[in-house]
TORPA-4810 file (N, C-alpha, C, O; in nm, 3 decimals):
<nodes>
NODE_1_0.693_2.451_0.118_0.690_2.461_0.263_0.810_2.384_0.318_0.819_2.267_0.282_X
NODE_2_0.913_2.439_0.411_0.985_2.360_0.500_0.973_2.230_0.578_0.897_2.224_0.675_X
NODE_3_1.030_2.150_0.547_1.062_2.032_0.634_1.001_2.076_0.795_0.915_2.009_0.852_X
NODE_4_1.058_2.190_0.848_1.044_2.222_0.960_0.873_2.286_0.992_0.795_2.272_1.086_X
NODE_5_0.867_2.352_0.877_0.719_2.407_0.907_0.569_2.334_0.940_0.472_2.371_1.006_X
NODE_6_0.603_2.191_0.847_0.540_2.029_0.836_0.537_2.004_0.962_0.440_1.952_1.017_X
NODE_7_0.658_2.043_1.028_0.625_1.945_1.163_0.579_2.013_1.290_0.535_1.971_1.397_X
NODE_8_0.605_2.136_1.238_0.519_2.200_1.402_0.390_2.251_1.395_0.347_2.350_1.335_X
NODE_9_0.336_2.170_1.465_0.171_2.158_1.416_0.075_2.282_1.484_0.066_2.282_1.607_X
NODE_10_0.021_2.362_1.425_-0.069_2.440_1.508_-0.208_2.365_1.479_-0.225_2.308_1.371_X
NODE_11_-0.284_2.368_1.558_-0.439_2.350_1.484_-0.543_2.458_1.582_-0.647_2.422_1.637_X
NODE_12_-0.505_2.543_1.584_-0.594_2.673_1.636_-0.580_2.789_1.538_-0.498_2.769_1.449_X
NODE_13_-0.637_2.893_1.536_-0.643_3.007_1.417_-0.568_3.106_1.493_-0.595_3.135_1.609_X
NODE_14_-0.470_3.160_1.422_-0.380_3.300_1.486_-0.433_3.392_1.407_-0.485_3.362_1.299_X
NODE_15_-0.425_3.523_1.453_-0.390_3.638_1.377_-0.273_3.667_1.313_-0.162_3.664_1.367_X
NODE_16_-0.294_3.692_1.210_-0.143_3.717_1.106_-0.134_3.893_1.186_-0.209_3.961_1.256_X
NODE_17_0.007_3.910_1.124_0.036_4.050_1.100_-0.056_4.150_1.034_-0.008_4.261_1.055_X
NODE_18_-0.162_4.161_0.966_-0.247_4.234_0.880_-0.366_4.204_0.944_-0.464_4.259_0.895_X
NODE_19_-0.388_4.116_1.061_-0.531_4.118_1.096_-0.618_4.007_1.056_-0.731_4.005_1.104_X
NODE_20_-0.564_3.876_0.942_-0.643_3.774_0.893_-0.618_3.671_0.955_-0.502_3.655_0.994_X
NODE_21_-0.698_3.592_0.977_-0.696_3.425_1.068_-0.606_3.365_0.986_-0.578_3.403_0.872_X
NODE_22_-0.571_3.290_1.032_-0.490_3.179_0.941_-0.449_3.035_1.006_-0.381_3.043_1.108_X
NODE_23_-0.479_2.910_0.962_-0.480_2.771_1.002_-0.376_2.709_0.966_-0.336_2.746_0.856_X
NODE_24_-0.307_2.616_1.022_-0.205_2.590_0.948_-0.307_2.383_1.055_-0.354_2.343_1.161_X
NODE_25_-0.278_2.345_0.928_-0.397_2.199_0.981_-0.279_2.085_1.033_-0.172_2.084_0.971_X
NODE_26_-0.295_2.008_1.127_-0.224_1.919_1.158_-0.213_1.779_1.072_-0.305_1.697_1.064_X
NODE_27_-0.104_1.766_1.020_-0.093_1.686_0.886_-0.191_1.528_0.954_-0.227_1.439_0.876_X
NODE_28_-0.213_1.523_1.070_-0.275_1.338_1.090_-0.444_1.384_1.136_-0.532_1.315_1.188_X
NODE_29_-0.443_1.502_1.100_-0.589_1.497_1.071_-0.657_1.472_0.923_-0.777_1.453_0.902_X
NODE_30_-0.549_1.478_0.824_-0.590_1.419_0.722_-0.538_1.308_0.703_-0.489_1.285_0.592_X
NODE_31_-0.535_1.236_0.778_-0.481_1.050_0.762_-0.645_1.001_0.761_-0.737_1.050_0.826_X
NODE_32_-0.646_0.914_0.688_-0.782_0.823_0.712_-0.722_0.702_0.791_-0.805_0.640_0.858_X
NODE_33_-0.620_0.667_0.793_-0.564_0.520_0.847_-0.499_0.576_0.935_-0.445_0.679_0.895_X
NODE_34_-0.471_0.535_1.103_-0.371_0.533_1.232_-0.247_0.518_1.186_-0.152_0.585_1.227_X
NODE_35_-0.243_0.460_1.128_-0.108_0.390_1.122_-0.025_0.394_0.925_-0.088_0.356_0.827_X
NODE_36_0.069_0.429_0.922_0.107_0.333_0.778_0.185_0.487_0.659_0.256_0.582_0.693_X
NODE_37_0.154_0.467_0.584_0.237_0.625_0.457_0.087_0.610_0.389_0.037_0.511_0.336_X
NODE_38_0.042_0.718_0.407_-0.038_0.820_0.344_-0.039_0.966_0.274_0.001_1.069_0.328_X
NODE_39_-0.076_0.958_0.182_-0.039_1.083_0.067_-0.192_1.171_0.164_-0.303_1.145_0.209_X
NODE_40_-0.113_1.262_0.152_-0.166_1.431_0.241_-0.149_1.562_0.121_-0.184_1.671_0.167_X
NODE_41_-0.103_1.566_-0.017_-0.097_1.611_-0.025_-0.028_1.572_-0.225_-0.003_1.460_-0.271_X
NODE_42_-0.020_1.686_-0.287_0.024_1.629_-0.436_0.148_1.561_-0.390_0.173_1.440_-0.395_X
NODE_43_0.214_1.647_-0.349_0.347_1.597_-0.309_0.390_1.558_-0.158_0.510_1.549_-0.129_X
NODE_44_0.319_1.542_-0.091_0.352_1.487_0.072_0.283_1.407_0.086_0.171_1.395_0.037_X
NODE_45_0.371_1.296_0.201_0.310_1.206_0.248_0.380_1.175_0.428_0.486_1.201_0.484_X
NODE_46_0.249_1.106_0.467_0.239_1.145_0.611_0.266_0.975_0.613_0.199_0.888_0.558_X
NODE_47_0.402_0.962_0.708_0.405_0.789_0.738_0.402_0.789_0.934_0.464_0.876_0.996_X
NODE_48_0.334_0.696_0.994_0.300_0.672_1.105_0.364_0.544_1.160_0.344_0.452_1.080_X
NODE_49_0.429_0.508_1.260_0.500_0.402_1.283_0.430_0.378_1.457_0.400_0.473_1.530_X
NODE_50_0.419_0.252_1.489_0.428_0.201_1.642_0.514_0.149_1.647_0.515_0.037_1.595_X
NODE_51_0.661_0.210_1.726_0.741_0.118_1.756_0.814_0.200_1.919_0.905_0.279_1.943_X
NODE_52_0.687_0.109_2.017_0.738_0.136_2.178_0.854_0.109_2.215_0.889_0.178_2.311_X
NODE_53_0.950_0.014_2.169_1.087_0.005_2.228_1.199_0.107_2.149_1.317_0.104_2.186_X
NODE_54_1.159_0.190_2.047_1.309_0.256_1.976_1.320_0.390_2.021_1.214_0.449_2.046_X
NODE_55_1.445_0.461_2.040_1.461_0.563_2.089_1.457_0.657_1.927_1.430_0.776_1.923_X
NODE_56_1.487_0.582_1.818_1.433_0.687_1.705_1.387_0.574_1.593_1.379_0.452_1.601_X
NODE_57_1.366_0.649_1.506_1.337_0.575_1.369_1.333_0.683_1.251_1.291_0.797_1.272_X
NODE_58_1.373_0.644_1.139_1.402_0.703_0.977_1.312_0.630_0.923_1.283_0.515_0.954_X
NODE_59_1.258_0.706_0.828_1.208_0.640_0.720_1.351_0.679_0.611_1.434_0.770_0.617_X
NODE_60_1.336_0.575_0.522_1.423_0.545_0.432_1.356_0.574_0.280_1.290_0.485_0.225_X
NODE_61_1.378_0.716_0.209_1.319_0.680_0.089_1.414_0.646_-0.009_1.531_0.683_-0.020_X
NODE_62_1.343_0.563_-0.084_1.433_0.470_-0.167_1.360_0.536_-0.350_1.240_0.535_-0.380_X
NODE_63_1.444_0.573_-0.416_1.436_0.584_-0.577_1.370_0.459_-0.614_1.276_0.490_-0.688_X
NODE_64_1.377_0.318_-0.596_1.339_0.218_-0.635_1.363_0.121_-0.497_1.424_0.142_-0.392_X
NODE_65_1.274_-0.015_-0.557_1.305_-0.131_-0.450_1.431_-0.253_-0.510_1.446_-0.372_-0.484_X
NODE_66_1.511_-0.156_-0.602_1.681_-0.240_-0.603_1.702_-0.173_-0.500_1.666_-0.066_-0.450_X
NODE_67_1.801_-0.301_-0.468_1.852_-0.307_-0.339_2.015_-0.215_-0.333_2.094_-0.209_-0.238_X
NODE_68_2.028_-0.136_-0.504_2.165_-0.002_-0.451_2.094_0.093_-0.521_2.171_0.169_-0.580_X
NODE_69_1.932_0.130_-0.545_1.885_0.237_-0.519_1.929_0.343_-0.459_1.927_0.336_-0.336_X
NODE_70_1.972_0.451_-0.513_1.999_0.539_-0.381_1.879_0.574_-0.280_1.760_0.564_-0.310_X
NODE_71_1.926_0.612_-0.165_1.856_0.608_-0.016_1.846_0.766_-0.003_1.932_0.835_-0.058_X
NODE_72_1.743_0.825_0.068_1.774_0.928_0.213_1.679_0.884_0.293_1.573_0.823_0.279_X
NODE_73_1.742_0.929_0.382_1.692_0.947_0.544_1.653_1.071_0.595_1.720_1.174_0.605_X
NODE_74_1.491_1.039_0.638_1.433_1.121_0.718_1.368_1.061_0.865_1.287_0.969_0.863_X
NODE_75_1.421_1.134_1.009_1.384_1.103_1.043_1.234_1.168_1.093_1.169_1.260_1.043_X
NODE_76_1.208_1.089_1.203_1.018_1.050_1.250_1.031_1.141_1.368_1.133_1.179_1.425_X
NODE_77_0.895_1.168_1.396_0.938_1.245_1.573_0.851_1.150_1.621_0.767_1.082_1.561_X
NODE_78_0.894_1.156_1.781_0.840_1.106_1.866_0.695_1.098_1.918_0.681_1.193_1.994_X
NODE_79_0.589_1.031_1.910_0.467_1.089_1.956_0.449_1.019_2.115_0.535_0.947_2.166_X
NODE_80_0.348_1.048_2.164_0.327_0.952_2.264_0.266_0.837_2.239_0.246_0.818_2.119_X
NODE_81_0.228_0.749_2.316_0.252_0.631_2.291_0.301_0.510_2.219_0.235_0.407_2.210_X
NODE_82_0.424_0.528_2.166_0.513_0.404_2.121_0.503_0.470_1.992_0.615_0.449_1.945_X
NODE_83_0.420_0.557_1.880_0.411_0.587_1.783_0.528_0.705_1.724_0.535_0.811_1.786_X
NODE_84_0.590_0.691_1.643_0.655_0.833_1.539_0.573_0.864_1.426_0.472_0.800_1.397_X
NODE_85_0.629_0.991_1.341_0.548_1.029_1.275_0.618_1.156_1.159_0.713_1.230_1.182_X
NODE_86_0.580_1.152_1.102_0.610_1.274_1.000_0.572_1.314_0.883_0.470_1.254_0.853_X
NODE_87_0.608_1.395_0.794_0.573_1.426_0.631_0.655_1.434_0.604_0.744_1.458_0.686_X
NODE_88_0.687_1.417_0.435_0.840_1.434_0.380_0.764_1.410_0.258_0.663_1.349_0.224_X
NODE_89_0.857_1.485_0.204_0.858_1.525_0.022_0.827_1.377_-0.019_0.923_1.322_0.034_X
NODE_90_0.761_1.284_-0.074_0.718_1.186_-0.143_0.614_1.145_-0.245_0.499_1.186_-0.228_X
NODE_91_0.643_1.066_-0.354_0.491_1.070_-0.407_0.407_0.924_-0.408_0.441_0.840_-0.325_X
NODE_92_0.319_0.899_-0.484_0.247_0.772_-0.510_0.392_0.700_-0.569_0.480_0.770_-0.619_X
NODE_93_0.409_0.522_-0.553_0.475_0.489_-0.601_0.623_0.513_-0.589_0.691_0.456_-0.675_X
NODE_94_0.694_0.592_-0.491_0.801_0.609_-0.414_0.801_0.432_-0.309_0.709_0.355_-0.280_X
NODE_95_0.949_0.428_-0.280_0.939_0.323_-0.222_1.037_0.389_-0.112_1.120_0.480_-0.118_X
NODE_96_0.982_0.287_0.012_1.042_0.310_0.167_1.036_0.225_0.248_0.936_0.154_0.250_X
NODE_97_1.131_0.206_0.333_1.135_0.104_0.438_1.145_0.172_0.548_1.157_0.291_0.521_X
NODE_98_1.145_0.146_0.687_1.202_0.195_0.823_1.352_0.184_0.870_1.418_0.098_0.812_X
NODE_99_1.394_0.236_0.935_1.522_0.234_1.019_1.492_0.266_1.120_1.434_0.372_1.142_X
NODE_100_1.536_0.152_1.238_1.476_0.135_1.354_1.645_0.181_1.439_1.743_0.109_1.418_X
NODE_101_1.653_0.277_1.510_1.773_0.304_1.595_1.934_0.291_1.528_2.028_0.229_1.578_X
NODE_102_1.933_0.366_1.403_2.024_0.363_1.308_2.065_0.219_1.298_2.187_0.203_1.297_X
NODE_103_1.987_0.105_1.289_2.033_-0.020_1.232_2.067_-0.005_1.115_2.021_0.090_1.052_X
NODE_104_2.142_-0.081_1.066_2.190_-0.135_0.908_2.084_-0.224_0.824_2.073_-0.206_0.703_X
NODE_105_1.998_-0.334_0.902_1.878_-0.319_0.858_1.769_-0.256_0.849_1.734_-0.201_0.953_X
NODE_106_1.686_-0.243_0.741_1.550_-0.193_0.755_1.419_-0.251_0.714_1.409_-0.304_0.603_X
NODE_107_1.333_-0.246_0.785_1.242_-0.274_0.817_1.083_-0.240_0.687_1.058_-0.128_0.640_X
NODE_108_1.033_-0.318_0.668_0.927_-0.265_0.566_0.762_-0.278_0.658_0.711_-0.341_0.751_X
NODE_109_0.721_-0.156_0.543_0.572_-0.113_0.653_0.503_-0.248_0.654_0.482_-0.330_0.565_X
NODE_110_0.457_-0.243_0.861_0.347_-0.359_0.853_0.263_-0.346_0.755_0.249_-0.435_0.670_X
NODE_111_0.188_-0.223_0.753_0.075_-0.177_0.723_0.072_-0.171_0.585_-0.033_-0.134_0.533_X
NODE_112_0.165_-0.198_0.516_0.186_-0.145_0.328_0.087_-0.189_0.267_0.052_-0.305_0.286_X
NODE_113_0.014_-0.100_0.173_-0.034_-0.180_0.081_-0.006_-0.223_-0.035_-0.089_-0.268_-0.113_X
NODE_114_0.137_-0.211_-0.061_0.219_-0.294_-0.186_0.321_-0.263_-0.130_0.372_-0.170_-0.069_X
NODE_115_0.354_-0.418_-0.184_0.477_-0.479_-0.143_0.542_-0.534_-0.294_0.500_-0.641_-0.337_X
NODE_116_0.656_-0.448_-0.382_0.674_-0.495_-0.518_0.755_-0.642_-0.508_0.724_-0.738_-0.579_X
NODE_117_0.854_-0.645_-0.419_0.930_-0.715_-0.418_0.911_-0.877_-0.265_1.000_-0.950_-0.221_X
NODE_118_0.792_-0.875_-0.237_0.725_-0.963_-0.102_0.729_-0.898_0.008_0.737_-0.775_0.017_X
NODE_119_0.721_-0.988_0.111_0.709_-0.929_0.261_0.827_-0.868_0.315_0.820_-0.787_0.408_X
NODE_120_0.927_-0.901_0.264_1.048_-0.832_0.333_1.150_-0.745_0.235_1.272_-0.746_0.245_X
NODE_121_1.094_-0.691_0.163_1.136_-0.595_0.085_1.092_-0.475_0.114_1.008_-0.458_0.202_X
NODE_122_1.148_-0.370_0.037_1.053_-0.194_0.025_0.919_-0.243_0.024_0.862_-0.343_-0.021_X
NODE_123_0.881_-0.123_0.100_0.741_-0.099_0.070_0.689_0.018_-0.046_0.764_0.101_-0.097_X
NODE_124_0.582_0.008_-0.066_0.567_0.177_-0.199_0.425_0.249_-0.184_0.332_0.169_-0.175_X
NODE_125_0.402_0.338_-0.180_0.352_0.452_-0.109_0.243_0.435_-0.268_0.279_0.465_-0.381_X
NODE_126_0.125_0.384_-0.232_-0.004_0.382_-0.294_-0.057_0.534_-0.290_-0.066_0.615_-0.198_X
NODE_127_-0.090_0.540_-0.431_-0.230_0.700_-0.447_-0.376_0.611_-0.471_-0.396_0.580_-0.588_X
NODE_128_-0.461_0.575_-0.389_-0.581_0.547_-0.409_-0.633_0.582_-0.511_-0.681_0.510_-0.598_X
NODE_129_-0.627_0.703_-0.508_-0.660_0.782_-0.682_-0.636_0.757_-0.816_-0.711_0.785_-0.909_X
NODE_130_-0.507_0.692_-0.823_-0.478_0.661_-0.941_-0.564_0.517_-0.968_-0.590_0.476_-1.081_X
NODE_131_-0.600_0.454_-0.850_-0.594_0.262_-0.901_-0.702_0.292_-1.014_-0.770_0.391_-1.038_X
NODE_132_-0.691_0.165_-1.075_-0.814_0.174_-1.208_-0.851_0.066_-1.154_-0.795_-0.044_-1.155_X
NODE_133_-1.001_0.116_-1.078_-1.135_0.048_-0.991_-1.190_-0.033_-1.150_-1.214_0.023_-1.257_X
NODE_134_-1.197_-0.178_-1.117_-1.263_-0.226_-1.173_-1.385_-0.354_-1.150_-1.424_-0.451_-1.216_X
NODE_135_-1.412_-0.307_-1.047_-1.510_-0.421_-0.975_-1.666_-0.300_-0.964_-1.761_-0.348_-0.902_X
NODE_136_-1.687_-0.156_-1.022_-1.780_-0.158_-0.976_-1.899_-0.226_-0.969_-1.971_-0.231_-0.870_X
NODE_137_-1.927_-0.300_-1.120_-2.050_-0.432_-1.136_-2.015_-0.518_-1.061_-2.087_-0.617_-1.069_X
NODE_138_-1.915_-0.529_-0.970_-1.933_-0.717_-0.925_-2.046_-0.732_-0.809_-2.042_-0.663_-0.707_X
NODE_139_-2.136_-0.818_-0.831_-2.264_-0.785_-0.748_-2.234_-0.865_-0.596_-2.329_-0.882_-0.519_X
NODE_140_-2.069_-0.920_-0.551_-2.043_-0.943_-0.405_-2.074_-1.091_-0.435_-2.081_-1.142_-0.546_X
NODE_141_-2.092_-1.153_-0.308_-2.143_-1.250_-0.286_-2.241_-1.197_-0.223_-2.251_-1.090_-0.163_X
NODE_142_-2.356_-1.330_-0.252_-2.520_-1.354_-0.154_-2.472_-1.452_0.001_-2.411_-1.557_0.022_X
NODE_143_-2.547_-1.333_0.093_-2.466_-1.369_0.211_-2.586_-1.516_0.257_-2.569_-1.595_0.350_X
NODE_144_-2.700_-1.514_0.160_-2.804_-1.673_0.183_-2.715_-1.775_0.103_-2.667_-1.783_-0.010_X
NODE_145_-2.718_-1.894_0.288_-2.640_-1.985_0.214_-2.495_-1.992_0.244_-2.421_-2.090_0.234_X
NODE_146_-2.469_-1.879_0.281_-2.338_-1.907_0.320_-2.245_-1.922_0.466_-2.326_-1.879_0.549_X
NODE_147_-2.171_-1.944_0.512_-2.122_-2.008_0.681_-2.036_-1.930_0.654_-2.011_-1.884_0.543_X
NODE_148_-1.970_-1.902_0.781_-1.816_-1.847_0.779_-1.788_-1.910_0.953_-1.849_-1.877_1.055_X
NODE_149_-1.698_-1.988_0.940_-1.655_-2.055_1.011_-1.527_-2.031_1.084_-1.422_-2.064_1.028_X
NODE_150_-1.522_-1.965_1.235_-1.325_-1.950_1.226_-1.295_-2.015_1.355_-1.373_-2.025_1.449_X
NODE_151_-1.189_-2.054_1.349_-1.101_-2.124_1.420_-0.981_-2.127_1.441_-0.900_-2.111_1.349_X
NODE_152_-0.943_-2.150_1.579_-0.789_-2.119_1.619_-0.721_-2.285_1.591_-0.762_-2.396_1.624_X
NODE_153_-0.605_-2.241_1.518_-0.580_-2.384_1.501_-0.482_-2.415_1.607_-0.451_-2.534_1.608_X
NODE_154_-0.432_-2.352_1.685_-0.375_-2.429_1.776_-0.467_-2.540_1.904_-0.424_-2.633_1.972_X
NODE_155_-0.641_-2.463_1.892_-0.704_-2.560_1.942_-0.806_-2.606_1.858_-0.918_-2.625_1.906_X
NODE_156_-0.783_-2.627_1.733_-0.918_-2.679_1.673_-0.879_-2.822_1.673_-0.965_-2.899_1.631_X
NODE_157_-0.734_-2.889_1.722_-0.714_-3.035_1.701_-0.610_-3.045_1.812_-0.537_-2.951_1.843_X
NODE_158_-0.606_-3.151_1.863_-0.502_-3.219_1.976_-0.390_-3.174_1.936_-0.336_-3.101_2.020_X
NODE_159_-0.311_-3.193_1.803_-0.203_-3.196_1.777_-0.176_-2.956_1.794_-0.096_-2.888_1.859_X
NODE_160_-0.236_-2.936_1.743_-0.255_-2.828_1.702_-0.169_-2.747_1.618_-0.085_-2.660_1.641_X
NODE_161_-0.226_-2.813_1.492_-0.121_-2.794_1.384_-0.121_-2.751_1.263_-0.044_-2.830_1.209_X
NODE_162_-0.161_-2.670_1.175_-0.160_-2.661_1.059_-0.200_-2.769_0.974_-0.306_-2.751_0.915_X
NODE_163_-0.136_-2.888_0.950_-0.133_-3.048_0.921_-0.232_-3.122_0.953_-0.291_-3.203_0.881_X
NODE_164_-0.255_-3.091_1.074_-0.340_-3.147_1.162_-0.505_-3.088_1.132_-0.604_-3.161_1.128_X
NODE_165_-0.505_-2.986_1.120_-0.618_-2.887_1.098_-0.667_-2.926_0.963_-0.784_-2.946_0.932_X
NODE_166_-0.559_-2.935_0.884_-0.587_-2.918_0.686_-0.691_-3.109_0.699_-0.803_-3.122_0.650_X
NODE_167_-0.628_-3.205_0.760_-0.686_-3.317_0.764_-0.835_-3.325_0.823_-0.889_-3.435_0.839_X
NODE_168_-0.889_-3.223_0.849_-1.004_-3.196_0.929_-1.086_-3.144_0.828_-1.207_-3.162_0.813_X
NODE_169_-1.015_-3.084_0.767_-1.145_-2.990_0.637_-1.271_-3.045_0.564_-1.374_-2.980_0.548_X
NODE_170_-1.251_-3.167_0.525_-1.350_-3.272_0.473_-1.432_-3.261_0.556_-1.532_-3.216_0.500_X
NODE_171_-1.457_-3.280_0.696_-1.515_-3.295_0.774_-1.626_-3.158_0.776_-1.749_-3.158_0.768_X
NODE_172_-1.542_-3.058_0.789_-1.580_-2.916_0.778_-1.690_-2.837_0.659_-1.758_-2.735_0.653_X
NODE_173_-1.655_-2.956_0.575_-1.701_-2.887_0.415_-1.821_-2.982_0.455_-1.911_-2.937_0.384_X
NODE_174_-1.852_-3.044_0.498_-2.023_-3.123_0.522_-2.076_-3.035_0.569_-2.189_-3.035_0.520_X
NODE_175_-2.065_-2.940_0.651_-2.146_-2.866_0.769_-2.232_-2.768_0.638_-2.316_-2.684_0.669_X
</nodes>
């Protein structure tokens, strides 16, 4: 299927030429997540961006997360509200960053769920499918007995500090 055909979305049933319905599905109705690169397909994947101040954005796919990987660029279309969007030829384990208004930097997904190289490196396009699940026996934690406690640390102490907060914990672990 065309680059172009991906992106113009029908989601109503036409009549073909011969008389048969035919659907062509809007690729972010099969997103389970708003936001982020999601596989739609063996070979496609649907990436979603919020970014209200850019007049465009690329995704960048990258062969690897070395940094002279070769690159292409695809760009995103516009949606409404602050969001872009698209599909492009990708698979599980492809790596990509953003390009925000043809900058020279790029940007890696908030939303990633692997990151090979840390927070400010490529991101890489997870297949849920493949992971090898190995927690189905773990019986969780027993929620008897247990606190969950949260706090803003800019006001959990005068100083409001990280430092300030960590010196408090003793205190915390009595409760």
């Amino acid at each position: 299927m065309s680059r172009r055909k991906r992106e113009i979305i029908e989601t109503d049933s036409r009549d073909s030429a011969d008389g048969r319905k035919s659907c062509v599905i809007d690729p972010r109705r099969l997103r389970r997540y708003p936001i982020g690169a999601e596989l739609i397909g063996a070979n496609e994947t649907h990436f979603r961006v919020w970014a209200p101040k850019a007049t465009r954005v690329d995704i960048v796919l990258e062969a690897s997360a070395e940094k002279t990987a070769p690159r292409t660029f695809h760009p995103l279309e516009r949606e409404d509200g602050g969001y872009f969007s698209g599909s492009i030829e990708a698979h599980g384990d492809d790596c990509y960053r953003f390009r925000v208004d043809n900058a020279e930097h790029f940007h890696p997904d908030p939303v990633s769920r692997f990151q090979p190289d840390g927070p400010h490196g490529s991101s890489c396009i997870v297949d849920p499918r493949k992971f090898n699940w190995s927690d189905a026996k773990w019986p969780g934690k027993q929620l008897k007995g247990q606190i969950i406690y949260e706090m803003h640390v800019g006001t959990f102490t005068k100083e409001g500090t990280w430092r300030a907060a960590a010196e408090q914990l003793t205190e915390l672990a009595r409760i």
